[in-house]
C-alpha positions in Angstrom: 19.2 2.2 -9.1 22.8 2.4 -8.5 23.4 0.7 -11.4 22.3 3.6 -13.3 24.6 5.9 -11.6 27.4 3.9 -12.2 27.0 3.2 -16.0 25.9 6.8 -16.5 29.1 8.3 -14.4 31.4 5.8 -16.7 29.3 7.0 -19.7 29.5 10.6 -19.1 33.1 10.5 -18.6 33.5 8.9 -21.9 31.5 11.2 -23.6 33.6 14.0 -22.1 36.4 12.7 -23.5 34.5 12.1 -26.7 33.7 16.0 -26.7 37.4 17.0 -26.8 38.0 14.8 -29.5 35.4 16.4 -31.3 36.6 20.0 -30.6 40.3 18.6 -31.9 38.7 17.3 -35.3 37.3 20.4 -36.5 40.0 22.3 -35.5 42.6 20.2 -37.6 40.9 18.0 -40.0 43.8 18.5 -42.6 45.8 17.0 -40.4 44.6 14.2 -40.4 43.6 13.4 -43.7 46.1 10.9 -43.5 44.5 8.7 -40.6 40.7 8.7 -42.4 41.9 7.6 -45.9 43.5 4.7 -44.1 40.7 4.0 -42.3 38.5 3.9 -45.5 40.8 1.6 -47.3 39.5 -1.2 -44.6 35.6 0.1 -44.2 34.7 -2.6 -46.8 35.9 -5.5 -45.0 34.5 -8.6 -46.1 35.6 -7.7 -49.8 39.3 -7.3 -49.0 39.4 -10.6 -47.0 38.1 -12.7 -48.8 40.2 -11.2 -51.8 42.9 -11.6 -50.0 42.8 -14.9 -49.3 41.5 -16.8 -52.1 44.3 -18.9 -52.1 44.9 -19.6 -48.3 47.1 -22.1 -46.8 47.3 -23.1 -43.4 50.6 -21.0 -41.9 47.1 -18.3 -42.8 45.0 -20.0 -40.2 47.9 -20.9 -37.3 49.1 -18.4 -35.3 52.9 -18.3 -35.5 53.4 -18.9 -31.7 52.3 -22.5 -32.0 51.9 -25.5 -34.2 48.9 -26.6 -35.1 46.2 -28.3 -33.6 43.3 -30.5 -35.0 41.3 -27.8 -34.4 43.2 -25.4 -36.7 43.2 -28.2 -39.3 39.5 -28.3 -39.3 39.3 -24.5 -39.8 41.7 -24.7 -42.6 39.8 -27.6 -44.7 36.6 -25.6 -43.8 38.0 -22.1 -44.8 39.2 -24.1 -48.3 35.5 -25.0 -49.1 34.4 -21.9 -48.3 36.7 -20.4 -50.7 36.1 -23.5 -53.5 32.6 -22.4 -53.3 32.5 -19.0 -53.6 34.8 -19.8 -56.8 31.8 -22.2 -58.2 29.2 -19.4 -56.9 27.7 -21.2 -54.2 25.1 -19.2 -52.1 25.5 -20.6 -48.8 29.1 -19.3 -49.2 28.3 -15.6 -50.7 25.7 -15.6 -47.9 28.7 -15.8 -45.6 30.3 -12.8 -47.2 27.1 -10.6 -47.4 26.6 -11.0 -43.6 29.9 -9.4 -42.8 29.6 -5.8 -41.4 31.9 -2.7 -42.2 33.8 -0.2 -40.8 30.5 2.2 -39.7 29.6 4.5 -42.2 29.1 7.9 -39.5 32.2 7.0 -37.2 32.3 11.0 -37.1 29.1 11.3 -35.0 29.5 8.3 -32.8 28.6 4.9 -34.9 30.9 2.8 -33.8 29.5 -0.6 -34.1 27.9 -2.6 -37.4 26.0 -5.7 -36.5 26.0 -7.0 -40.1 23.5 -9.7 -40.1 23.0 -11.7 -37.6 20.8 -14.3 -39.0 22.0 -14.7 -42.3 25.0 -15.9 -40.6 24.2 -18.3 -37.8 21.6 -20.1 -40.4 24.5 -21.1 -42.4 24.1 -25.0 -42.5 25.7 -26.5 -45.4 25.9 -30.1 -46.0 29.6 -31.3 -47.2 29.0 -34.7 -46.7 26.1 -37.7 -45.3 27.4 -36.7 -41.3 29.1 -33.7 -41.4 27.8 -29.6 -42.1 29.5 -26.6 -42.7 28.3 -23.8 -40.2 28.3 -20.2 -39.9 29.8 -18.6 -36.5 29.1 -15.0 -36.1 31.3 -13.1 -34.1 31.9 -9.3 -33.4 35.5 -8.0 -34.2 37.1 -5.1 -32.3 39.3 -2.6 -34.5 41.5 -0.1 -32.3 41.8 2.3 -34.9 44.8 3.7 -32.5 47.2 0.9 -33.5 45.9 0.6 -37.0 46.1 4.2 -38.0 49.3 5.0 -36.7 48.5 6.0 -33.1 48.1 9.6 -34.3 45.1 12.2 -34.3 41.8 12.3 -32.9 40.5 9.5 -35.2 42.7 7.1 -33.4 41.1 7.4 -30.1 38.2 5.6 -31.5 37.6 1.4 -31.3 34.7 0.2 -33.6 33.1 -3.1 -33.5 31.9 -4.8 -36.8 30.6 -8.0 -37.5 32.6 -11.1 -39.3 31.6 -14.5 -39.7 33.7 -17.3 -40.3 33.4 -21.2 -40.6 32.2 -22.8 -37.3 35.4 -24.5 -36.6 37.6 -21.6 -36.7 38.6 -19.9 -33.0 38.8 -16.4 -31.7 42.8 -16.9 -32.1 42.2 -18.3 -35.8 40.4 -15.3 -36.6 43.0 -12.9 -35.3 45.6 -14.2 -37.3 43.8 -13.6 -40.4 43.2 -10.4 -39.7 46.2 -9.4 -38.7 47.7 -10.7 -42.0 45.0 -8.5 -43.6 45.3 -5.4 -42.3 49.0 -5.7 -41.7 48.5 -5.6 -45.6 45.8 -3.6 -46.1 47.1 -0.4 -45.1 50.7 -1.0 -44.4 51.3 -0.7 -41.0 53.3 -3.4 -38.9 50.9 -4.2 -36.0 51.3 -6.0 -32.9 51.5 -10.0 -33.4 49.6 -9.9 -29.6 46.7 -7.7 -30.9 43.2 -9.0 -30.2 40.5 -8.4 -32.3 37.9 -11.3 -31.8 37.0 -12.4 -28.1 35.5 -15.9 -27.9 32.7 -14.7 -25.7 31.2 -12.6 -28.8 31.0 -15.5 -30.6 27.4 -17.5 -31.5 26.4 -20.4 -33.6 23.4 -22.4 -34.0 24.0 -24.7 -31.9 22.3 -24.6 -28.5 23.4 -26.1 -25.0 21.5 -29.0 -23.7 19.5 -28.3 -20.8 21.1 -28.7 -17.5 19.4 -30.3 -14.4 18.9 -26.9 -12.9 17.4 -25.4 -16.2 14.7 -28.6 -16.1 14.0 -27.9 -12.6 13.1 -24.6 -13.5 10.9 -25.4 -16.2 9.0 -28.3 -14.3 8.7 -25.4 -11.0 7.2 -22.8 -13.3 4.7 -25.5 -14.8 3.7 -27.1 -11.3 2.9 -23.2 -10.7 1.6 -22.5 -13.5 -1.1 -26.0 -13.2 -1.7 -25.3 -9.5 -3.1 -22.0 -10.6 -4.6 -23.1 -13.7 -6.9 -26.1 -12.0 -7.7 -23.8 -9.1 -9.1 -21.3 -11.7 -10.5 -24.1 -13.4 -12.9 -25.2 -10.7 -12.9 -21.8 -9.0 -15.2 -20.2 -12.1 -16.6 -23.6 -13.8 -17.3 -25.8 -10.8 -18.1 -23.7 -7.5 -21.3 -21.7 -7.6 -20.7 -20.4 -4.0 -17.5 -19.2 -3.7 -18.0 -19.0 0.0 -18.0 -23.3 -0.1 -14.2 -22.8 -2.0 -11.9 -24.6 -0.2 -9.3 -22.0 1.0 -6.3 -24.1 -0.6 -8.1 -23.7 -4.0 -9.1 -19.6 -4.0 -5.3 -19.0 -2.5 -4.4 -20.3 -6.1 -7.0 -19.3 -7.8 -6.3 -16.4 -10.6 -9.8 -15.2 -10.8 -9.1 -14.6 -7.1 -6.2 -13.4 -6.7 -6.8 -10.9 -10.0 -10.0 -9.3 -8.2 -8.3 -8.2 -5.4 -5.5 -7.2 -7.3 -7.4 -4.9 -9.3 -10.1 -3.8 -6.6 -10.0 -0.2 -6.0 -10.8 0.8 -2.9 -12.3 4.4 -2.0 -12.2 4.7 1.5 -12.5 8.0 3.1 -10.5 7.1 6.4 -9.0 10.2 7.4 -5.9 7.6 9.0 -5.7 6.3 5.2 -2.6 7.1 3.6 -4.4 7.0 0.1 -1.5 9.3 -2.1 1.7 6.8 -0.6 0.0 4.9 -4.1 1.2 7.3 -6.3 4.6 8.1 -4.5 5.2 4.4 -5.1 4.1 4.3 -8.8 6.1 7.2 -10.1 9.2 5.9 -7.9 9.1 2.4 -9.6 8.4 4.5 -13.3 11.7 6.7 -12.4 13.4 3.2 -11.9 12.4 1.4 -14.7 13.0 4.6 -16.7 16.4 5.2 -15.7 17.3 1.6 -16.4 15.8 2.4 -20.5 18.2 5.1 -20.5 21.2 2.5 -19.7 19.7 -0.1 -22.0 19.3 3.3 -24.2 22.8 4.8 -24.1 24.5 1.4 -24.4 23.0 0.1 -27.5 24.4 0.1 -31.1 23.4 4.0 -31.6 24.5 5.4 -34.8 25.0 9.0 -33.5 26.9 8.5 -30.0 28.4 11.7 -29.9 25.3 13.1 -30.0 23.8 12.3 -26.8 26.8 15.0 -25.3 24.4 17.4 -26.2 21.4 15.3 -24.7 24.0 15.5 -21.7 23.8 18.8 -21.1 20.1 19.4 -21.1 18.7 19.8 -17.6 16.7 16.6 -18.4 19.6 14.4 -17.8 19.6 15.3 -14.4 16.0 13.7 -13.8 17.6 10.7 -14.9 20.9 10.9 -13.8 19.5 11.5 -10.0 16.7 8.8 -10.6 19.2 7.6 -7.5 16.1 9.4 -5.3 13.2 7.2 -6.8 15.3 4.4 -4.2 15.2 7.0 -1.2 11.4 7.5 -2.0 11.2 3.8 -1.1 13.5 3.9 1.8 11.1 6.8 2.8 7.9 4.8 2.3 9.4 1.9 3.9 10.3 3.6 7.2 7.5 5.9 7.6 5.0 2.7 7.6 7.1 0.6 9.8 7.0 3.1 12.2 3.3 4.5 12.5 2.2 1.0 11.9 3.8 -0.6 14.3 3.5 1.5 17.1 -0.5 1.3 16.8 0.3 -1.8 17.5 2.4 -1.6 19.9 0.2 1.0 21.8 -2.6 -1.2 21.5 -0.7 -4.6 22.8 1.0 -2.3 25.5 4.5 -2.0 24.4 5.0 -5.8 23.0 5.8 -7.0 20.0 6.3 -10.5 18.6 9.7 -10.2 17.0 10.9 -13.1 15.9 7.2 -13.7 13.9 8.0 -10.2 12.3 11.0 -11.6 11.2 9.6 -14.8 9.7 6.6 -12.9 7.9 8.8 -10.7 6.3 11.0 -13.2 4.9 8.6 -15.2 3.5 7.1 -12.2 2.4 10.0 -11.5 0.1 11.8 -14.5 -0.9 9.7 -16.4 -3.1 9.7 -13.9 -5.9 13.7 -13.7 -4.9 14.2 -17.5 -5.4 12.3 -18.0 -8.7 13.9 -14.9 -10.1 17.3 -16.1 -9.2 16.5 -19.3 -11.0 14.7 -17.3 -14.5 17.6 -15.2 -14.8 20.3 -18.0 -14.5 18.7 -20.4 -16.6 15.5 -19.3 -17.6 16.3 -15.8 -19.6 19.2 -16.9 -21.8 16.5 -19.9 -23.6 14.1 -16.6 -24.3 15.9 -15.0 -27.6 19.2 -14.4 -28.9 20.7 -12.3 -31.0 24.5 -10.3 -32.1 24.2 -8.8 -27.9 22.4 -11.5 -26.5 23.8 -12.4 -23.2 26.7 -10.2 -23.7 24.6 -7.1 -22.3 23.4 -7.5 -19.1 22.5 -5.1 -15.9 24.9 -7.9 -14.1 26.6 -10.9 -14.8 24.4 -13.6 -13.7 26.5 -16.3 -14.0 27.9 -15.1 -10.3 24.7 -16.5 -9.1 26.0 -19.6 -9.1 28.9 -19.0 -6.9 26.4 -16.2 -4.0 23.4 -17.1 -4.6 22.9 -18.0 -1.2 23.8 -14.3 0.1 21.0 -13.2 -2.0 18.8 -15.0 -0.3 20.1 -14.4 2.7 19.5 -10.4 2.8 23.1 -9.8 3.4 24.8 -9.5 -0.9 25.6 -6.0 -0.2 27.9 -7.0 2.1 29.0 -10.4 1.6 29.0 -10.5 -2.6 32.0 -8.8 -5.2 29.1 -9.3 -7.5 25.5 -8.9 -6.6 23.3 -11.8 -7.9 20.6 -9.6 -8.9 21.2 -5.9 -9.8 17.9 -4.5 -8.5 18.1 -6.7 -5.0 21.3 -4.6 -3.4 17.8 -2.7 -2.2 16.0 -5.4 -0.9 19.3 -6.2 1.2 19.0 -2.6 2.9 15.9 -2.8 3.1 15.6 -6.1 5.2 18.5 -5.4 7.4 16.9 -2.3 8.6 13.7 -4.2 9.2 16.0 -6.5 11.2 16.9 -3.1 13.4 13.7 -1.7 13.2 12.4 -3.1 16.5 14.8 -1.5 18.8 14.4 1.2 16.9 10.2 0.9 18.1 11.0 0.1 21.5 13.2 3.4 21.7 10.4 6.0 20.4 7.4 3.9 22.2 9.1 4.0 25.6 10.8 7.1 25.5 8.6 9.0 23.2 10.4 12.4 22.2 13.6 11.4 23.7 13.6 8.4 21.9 12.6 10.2 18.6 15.6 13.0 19.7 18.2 9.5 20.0 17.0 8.3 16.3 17.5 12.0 14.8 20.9 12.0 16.7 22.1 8.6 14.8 20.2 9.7 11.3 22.7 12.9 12.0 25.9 10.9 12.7 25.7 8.4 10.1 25.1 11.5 7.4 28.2 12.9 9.2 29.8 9.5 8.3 29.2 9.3 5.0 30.5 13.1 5.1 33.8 12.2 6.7 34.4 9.3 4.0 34.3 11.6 0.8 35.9 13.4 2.3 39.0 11.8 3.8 39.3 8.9 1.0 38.3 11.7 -1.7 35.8 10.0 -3.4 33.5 11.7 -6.0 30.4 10.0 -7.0 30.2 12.1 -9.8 33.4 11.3 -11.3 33.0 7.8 -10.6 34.3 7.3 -7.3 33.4 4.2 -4.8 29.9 3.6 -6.6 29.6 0.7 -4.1 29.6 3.3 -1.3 26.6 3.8 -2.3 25.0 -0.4 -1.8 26.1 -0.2 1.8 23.2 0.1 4.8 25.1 2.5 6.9 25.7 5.2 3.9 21.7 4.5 2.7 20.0 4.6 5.9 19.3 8.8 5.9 15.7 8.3 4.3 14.6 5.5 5.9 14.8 6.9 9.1 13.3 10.4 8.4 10.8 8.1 7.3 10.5 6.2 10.8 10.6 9.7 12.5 7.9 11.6 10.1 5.7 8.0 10.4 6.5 8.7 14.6 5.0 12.0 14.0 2.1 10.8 12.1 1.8 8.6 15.4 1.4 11.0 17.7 -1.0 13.3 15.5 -3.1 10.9 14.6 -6.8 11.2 14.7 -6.3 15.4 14.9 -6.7 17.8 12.3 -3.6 20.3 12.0 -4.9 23.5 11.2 -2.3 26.0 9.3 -2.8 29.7 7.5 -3.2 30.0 4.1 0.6 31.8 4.5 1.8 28.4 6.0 0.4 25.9 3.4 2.2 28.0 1.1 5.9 28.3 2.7 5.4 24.2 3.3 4.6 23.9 -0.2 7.2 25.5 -1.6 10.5 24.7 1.0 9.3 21.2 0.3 9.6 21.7 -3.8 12.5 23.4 -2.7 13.9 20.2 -1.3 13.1 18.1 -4.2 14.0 20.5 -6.7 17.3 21.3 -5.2 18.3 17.7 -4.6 18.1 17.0 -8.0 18.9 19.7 -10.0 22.0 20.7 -8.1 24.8 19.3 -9.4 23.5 20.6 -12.9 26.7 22.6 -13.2 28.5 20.1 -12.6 27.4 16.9 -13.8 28.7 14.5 -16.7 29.4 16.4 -19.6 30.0 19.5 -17.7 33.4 21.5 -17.8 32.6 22.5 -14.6 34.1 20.5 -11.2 32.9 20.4 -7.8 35.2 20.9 -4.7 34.8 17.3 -2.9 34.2 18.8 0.2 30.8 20.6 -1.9 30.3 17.2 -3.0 30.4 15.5 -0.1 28.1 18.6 1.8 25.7 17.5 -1.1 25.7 13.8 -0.9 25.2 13.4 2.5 22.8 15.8 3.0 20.4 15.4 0.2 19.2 12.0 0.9 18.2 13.8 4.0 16.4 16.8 2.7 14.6 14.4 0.0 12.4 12.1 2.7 11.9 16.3 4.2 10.2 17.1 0.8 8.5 14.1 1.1 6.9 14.4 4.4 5.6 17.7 3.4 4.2 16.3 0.5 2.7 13.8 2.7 1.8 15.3 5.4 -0.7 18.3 3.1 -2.2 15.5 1.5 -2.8 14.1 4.4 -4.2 17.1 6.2 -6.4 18.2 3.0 -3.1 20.3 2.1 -2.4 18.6 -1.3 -4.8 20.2 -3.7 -3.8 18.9 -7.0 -1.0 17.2 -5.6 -3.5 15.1 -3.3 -6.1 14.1 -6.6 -3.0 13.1 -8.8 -1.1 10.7 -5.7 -4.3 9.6 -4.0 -5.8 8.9 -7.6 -7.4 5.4 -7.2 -6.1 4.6 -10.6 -2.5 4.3 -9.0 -3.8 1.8 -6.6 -2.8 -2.0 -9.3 0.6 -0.4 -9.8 1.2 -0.2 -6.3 0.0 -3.6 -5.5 1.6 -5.0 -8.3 5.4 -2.6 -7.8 7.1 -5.5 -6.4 6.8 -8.1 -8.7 7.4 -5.4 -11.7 10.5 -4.4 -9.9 11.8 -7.5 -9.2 10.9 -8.6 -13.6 11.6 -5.7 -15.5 15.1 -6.1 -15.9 14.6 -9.4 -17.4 12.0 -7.7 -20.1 14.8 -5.0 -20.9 17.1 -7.2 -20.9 16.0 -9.8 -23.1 14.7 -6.6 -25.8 18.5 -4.9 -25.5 20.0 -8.7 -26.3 17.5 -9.4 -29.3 19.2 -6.4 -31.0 20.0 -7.0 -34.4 20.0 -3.5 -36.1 21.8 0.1 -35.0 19.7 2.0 -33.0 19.2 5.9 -33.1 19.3 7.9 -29.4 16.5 10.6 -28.6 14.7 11.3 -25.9 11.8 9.9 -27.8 13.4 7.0 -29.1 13.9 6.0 -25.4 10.3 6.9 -24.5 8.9 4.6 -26.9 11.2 2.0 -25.4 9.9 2.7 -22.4 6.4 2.2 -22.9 6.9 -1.7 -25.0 9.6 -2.6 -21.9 7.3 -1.4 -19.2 3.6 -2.8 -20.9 5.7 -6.3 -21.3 7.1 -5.8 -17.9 3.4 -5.0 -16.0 2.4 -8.5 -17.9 5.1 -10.9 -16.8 4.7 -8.9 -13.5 1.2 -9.5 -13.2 1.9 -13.4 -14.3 4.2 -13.9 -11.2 2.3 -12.3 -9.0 -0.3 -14.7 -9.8 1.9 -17.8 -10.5 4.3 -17.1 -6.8 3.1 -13.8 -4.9 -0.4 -13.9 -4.3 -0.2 -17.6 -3.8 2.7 -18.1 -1.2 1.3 -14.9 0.7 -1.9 -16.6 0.8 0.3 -19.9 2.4 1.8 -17.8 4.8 -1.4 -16.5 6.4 -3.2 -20.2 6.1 0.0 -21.7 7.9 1.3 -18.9 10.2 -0.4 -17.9 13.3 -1.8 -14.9 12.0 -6.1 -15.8 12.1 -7.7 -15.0 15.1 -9.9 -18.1 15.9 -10.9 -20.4 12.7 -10.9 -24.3 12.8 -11.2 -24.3 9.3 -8.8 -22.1 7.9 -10.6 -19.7 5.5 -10.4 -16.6 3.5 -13.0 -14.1 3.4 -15.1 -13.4 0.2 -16.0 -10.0 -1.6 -19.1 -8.3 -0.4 -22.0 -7.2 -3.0 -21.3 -3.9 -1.5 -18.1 -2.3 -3.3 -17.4 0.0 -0.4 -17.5 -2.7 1.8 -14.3 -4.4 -0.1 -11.7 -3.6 1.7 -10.0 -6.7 0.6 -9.6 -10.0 -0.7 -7.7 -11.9 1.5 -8.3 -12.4 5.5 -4.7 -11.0 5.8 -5.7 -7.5 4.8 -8.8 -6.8 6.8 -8.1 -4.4 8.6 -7.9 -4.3 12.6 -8.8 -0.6 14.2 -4.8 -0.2 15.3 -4.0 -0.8 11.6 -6.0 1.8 9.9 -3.4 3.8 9.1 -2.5 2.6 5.4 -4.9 1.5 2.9 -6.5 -1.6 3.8 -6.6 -2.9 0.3 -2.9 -3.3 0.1 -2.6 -7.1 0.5 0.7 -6.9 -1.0 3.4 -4.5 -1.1 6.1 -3.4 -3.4 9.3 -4.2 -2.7 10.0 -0.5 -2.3 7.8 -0.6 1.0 7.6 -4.4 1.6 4.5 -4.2 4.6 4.3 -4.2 7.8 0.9 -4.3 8.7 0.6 -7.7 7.6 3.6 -9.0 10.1 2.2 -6.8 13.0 -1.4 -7.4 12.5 -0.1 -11.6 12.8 1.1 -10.5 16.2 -2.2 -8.4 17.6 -4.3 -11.8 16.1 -2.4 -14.1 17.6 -2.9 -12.5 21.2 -6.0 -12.1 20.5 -6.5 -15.9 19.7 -5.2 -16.7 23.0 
């Protein structure tokens, strides 16, 4: 979630700049009348060039730093049949021509890049001779129309991007030098011998990379996966009669399984059920994956730019541009279940825990899905499409998981990485290394109860004080694109998590009561905690990106630090009414049972949808228009394609290494045979699917049909419940 912040800061502050131009350009288009008719002399590109070198010789092609190379000789004697056949009217060569872009038609309102055509280019394969083709190489150029208009008027603080496509053998450098020539030319300016307009990284043939030995252990993981879980759903529905004489091995992998108690909804009326934390988690990880369409969104080819200023300044933006609090919904989540779970336990087992088991659980909790997403990223995503932005647009660069990898999987990128491995992970990071503290933490409040919750509010105070004292002193403003990292670290993240551990506390020591309040009271709860939530996000309205307005840092810094405390305090209201028959509406929409497969299914689709979005943004071959609508119906293809390849992994690595880890780890309380318990006839009776979710009496205070959490609220239960078994095995 960061990441949003930080691309949407950078954006803004371009777009600010952008809005001063625009104010400058209707105040003095006469005077520069000059700048656009030069600027229209090279809009149709491809028809100059290859005008202008009909005739070309090879001081053209070499740059004049250097002599030539063999490569450069090849580009020459390729560039010569290229012009010999668009002399003799050869297709394969016009074709070549026609896939050039232009200078954007609409540069006014923010187009600034034209794709050409993508295809038409890279499918260039003409045969010259018995062992040798001519291909096409598609590349995108950069034109700083600052240098080539004359580094005058509001028109030259634009760049565009347009596409060119040239023999395969020709180089970025080879490419520049015929430009240069051109437009040196073209519209009479003496440009800089150094200036850049291709980059070899934009460049695509073709021709495709062999596979590596890491891409081929990818593919041969994913199939053993995928045929475990294929013969296991084989014999589980074809062969097996009694599913009660399934071997456990077999229904752990077994889809049919795995997708019942995935989609099992469960309508228990436990009073100690925390049935509405479903649909806090669902519309947390929908504000997520929303906020990252609105990156995907903002960065694409759009043909009117300029015109999401105005979309800038609509109080909508702020939803998105605060979708930062989606993350401390988790953190809230997260801590408010690790504390009133395990201090049931606790209670229960007399003050012990078994820490070093938590620890293990949770890891192997997490990392599977970690470690095969690493690997589909790396080698797995760029084999899924192509196209002009293919691989060029990313959330991160995941190449740098080949250098930190390990980090990742450590828990500890946040702090050991320059680049994080995975974008969406910097959370899981936080979240596991409070996990790590979270038993001293337990020991604290379970031994001295309210002075131990007093010593907890005391650090949740002095670390917001921190963060306070940082802005502060270094002067960093997050809003105008400060230390965005700040932001990644544990000790600046930590407020909501432990207002969560204290409000789960409080959940702890009221549990089993009934809180009676007045009418009066539900009412001033209701409202200070909309209060909260409203205020945290629309606050900075005024002076957001876009805005003309700025904001003291020491206003700032007031509001950074203290919002991510008085978010989890809207929360826990929330919480806490529906909890106490408070919620009304509220209660019906968050507790709705329909919420419940999202929830179960939130980590996986957190830990996938990037890849989905990612893969759409790079197979990009047209200009794009920007509206909130336009991004809406984004949203829905990205997120239904996202819930499948979610749903896929969960049943290809989640459901079947969590079902390893409770056949392997200590966590049944007396079986020889290890053995998983089967649905009753009785659909009240389900609580779950898998022995690791029934529920003891010191656990009932989440839903007992989550067998799986989202990485926004990894569970608890399911390492603390190990513990009470294992004692009570002995």
């Amino acid at each position: 979630m960061v990441r949003i912040t930080l691309l949407l800061l950078l954006w803004g502050l371009t777009v600010v700049k952008a809005s001063n131009w625009d104010v400058e350009l209707h105040k003095g288009v006469e005077m520069n009348l000059e700048e656009y008719q030069r600027m229209v002399k090279i809009r149709h590109l491809s028809k100059e060039f290859f005008s202008f070198y009909r005739n070309i010789t090879l001081s053209d092609v070499v740059p004049e730093t250097r002599l030539p190379t063999q490569q450069d000789l090849q580009c020459y004697a390729e560039f010569a049949q290229l012009t010999a056949g668009l002399v003799s009217g050869s297709l394969w060569a016009y074709r070549m021509i026609d896939s050039w872009g232009s200078v954007p038609a609409g540069i006014l309102v923010g187009h600034f890049r034209d794709l050409g055509n993508y295809d038409e280019c890279i499918n260039i394969q003409q045969t010259i001779t018995s062992n040798y083709n001519l291909n096409g190489k598609y590349c995108l150029a950069k034109l700083p129309l600052q240098q080539l208009l004359g580094n005058a008027g509001p028109i030259g603080m634009l760049n565009v991007q347009t596409a060119v496509c040239f023999p395969a053998s020709c180089s970025a450098a080879n490419m520049d030098t015929l430009l240069l020539r051109l437009l040196n030319q073209l519209i009479g300016v003496d440009l800089n011998a150094e200036l850049s307009f291709v980059k070899e990284s934009s460049c695509k043939t073709a021709e495709k990379e062999s596979y590596d030995g890491l891409t081929i252990f990818t593919i041969v993981l994913l199939s053993v996966f995928g045929a475990a879980v294929g013969l296991a759903t084989l014999y589980d529905y074809f062969l097996c009669d009694d599913q009660e004489k399934l071997p456990a091995i077999l229904r752990i992998f077994s889809a049919r399984y795995n997708s019942r108690g995935l989609f099992r909804i469960s309508n228990n009326t436990n009073p100690n059920v925390v049935h509405c934390l479903h649909g806090l988690r669902g519309m947390s990880l929908i504000w997520v994956c929303f906020g990252h369409d609105y990156i995907v969104s903002l960065t694409s080819p759009n043909i009117n730019l300029l015109g999401a200023y105005t979309w800038a300044k609509s109080p909508f933006m702020m939803v998105i541009y605060e979708a930062v609090f989606a993350v401390d919904t988790f953190f809230f989540i997260s801590g408010m279940l690790v504390s009133m779970v395990a201090l049931r336990s606790m209670e229960k087992a007399k003050g012990q825990l078994n820490i070093p088991l938590m620890y293990l659980h949770r890891y192997l909790r997490l990392t599977p899905v970690v470690a095969v997403a690493i690997l589909v990223y790396l080698k797995v995503l760029p084999l899924l499409g192509d196209g002009p932005l293919f691989g060029t647009w990313n959330f991160d660069n995941y190449a740098s998981c080949n250098d930190n990898w390990y980090w990742t999987l450590l828990y500890v990128q946040n702090y050991a990485a320059d680049r994080i491995c995975l974008a969406q992970t910097w959370y899981l990071a936080i979240d596991m290394q409070l996990y790590i503290i979270a038993p001293l933490l337990l020991i604290i409040v379970y031994k001295w109860r309210t002075k131990g919750a007093a010593v907890v509010l005391l650090l949740t105070l002095s670390l917001a004080a921190y963060l306070f004292s940082i802005l502060v002193i270094k002067d960093l403003s997050l809003i105008s694109g400060g230390d965005i990292g700040l932001s990644q670290k544990t000790h600046n993240r930590t407020s909501g998590w432990l207002v969560g551990f204290l409000f789960g506390y409080y959940l702890h020591t009221i549990r089993g009561k009934t809180i009676k309040l007045s009418r009066p009271s539900v009412w001033i709860g209701w409202l200070t905690g909309l209060a909260l939530l409203f205020t945290c996000v629309f606050a900075m309205y005024p002076y957001g990106p876009a805005k003309s307005k700025s904001i003291p840092i020491l206003s700032e810094a007031f509001y950074v630090s203290l919002s991510r405390i008085a978010w989890p305090l809207g929360l826990s209201w929330v919480v806490f009414a529906c909890m106490q028959g408070y919620g009304g509406l509220a209660n019906s929409f968050l507790s709705s049972p329909l919420w419940q497969p999202l929830s179960k299914l939130s980590y996986c689709v957190y830990m996938w949808h990037l890849l989905i979005q990612n893969l759409n943004a790079g197979r990009t071959r047209v200009n794009t228009y920007f509206s909130d609508y336009d991004v809406m119906l984004r949203f829905w293809q990205d997120f239904g394609f996202s819930l499948l390849l979610a749903y896929i992994m969960y049943i290809l690595v989640e459901a079947p290494f969590g079902g390893l880890q409770s056949l392997i780890l200590p966590n049944r309380r007396a079986p020889t045979t290890p053995k998983l318990p089967l649905p009753s006839p009785d659909p009240k009776a389900n609580q779950s699917n898998n022995d690791a979710e029934k529920q003891t009496p010191a656990l009932e205070v989440i839903p007992t049909e989550e067998r799986r959490e989202s990485a926004s609220a990894p569970p608890l239960e399911r390492e603390i419940k190990t513990e009470l078994e294992a004692r009570d095995g002995k």
